[in-house]
BAFI-3210 file (N, C-alpha, C; in Angstrom, 3 decimals, decimal comma, padded with zeros to 6 digits):
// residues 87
n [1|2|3|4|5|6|7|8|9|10|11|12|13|14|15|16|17|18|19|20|21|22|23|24|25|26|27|28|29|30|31|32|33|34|35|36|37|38|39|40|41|42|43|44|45|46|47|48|49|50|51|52|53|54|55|56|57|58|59|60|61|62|63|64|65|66|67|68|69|70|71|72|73|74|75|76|77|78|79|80|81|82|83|84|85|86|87]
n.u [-009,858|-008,654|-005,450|-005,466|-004,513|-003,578|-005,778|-006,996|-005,062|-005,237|-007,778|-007,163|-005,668|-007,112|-009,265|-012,019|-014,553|-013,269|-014,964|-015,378|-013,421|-012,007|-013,840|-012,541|-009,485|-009,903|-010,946|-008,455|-006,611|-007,819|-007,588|-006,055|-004,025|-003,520|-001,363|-001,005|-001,409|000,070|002,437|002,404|002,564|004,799|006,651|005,751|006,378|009,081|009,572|008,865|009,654|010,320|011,138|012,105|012,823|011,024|008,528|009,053|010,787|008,650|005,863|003,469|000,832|001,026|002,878|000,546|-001,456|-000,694|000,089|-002,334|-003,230|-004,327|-003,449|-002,540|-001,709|000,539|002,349|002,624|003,938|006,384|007,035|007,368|009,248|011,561|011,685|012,834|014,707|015,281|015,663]
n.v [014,025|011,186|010,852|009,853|008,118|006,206|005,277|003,898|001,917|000,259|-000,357|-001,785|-004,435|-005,100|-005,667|-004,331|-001,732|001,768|003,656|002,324|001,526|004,340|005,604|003,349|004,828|007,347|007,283|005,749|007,897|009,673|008,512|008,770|007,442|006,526|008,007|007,102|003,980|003,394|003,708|001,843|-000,444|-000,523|-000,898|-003,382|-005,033|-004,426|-006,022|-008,579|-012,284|-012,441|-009,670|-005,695|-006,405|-008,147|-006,569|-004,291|-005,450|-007,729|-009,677|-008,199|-008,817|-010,567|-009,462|-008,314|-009,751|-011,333|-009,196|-007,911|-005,910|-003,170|-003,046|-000,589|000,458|-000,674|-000,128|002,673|002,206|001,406|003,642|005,690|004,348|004,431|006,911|007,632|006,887|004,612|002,044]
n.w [-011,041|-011,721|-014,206|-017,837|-019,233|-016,691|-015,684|-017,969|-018,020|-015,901|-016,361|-018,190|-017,275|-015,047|-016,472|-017,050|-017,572|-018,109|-017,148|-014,863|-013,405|-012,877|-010,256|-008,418|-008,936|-007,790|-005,578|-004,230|-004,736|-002,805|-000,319|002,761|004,785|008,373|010,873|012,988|013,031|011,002|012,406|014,402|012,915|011,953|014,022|014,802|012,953|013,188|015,934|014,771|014,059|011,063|010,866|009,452|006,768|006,115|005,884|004,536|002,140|001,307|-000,644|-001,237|-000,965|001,479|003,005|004,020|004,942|006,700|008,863|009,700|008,316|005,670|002,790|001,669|003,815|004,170|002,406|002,574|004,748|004,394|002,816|004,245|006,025|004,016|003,027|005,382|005,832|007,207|006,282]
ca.u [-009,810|-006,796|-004,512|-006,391|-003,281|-003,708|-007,045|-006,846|-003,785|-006,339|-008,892|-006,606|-005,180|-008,378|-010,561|-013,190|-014,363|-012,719|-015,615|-015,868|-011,830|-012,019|-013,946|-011,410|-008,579|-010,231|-010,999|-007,036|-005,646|-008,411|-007,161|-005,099|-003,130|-003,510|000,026|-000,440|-001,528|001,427|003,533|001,892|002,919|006,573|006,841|005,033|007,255|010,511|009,217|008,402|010,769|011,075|011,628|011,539|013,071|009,615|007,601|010,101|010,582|008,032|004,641|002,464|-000,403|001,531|002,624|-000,536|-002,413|000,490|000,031|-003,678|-003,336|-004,794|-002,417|-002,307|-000,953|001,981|002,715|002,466|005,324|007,206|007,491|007,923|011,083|012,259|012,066|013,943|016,274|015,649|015,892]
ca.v [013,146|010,839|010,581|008,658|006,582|005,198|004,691|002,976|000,624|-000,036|-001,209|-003,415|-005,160|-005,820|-006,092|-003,719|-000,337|002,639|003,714|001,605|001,973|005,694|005,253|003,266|005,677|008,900|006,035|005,427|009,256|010,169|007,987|008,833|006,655|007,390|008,053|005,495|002,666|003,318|003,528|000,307|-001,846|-001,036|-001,366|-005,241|-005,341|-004,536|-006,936|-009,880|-012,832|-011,771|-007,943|-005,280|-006,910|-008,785|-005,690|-003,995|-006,297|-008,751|-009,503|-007,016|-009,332|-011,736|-008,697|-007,303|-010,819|-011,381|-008,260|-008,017|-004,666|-002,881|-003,001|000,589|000,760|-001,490|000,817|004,266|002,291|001,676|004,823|006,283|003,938|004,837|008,429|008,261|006,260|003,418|000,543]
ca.w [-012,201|-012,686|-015,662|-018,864|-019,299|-015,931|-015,981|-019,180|-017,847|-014,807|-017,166|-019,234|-016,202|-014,542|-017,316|-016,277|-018,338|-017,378|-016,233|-013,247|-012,775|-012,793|-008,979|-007,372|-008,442|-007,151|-003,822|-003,825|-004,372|-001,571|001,164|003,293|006,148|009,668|011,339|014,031|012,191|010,099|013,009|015,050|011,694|011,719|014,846|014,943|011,760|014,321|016,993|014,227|013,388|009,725|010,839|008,679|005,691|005,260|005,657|002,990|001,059|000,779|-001,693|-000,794|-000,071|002,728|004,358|004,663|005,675|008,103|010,406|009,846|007,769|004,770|001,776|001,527|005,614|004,132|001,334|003,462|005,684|002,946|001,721|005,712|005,974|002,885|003,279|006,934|005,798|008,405|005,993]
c.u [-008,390|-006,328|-005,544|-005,417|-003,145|-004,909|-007,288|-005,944|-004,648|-007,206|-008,449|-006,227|-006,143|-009,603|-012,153|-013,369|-013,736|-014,097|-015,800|-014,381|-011,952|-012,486|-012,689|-010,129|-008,738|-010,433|-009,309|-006,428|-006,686|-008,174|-006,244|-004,555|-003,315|-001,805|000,218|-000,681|-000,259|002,733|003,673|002,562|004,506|006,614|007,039|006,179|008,576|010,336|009,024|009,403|011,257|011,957|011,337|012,117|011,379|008,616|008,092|009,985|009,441|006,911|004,180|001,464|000,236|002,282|001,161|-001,534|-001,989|000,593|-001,215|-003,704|-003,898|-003,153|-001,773|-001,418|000,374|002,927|002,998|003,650|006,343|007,519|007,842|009,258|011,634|012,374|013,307|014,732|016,653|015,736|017,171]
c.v [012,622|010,760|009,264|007,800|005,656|004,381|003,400|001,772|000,137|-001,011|-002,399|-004,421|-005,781|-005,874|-005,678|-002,425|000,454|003,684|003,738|001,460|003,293|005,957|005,105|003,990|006,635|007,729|006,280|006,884|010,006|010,066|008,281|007,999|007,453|006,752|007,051|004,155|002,551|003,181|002,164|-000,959|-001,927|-001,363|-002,711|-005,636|-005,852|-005,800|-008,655|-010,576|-012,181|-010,340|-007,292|-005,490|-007,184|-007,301|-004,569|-004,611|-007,505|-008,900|-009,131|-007,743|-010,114|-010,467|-007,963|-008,378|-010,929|-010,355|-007,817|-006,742|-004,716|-002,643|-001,533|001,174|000,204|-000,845|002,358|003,242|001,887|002,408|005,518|005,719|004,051|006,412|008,654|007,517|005,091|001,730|000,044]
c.w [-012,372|-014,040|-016,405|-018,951|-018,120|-015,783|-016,927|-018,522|-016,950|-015,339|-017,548|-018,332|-015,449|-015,381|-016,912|-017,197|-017,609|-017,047|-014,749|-012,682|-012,266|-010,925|-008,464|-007,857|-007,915|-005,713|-003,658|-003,535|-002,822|-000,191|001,400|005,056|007,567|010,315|012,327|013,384|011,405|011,315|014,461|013,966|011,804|013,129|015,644|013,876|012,711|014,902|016,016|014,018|012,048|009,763|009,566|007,140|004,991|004,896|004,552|001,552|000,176|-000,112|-000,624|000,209|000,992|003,474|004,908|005,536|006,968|008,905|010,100|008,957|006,840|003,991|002,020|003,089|005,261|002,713|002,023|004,236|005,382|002,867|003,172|005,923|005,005|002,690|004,049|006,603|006,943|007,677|006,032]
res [x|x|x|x|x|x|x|x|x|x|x|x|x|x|x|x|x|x|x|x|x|x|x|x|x|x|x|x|x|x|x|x|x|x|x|x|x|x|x|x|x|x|x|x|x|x|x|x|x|x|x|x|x|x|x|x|x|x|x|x|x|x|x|x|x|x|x|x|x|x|x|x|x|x|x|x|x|x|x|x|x|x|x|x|x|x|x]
***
């Protein structure tokens, strides 16, 4: 069960009961990233004109359209280069 305060902020933001929010956060804390996919993206990231500035830095959704990924693969390599300290 997630936090009611997120839930709730969930709702208000997408205009949906918390009900039918409540799902996709137990969906979101469930998933978990597979290590190569996460490590295929930086990699394409490395190899891309923008580099990994864009995949760092950029809106979420245009990095994720732009190397064919799931949002959540561009968030997990995010938080992997930001751990190691490779940004």
């Amino acid at each position: 069960m997630q936090d009611a305060n997120l839930v709730k902020e969930l709702s208000m933001r997408t205009n949906v009961e918390a009900a039918e929010a409540q799902p996709v956060l137990d969906f979101i804390a469930s998933w978990r990233e597979d290590p190569k996919e996460v490590d295929d993206l930086i990699e394409r990231a490395r190899a891309h004109p923008l580099g990994l500035d864009f995949l760092v830095e950029g809106y979420l959704g245009s990095v994720a359209v732009s190397f064919q990924t799931h949002a959540f693969t561009v968030e997990a390599a995010r938080n992997r280069l930001g751990r190691s300290g490779q940004l």
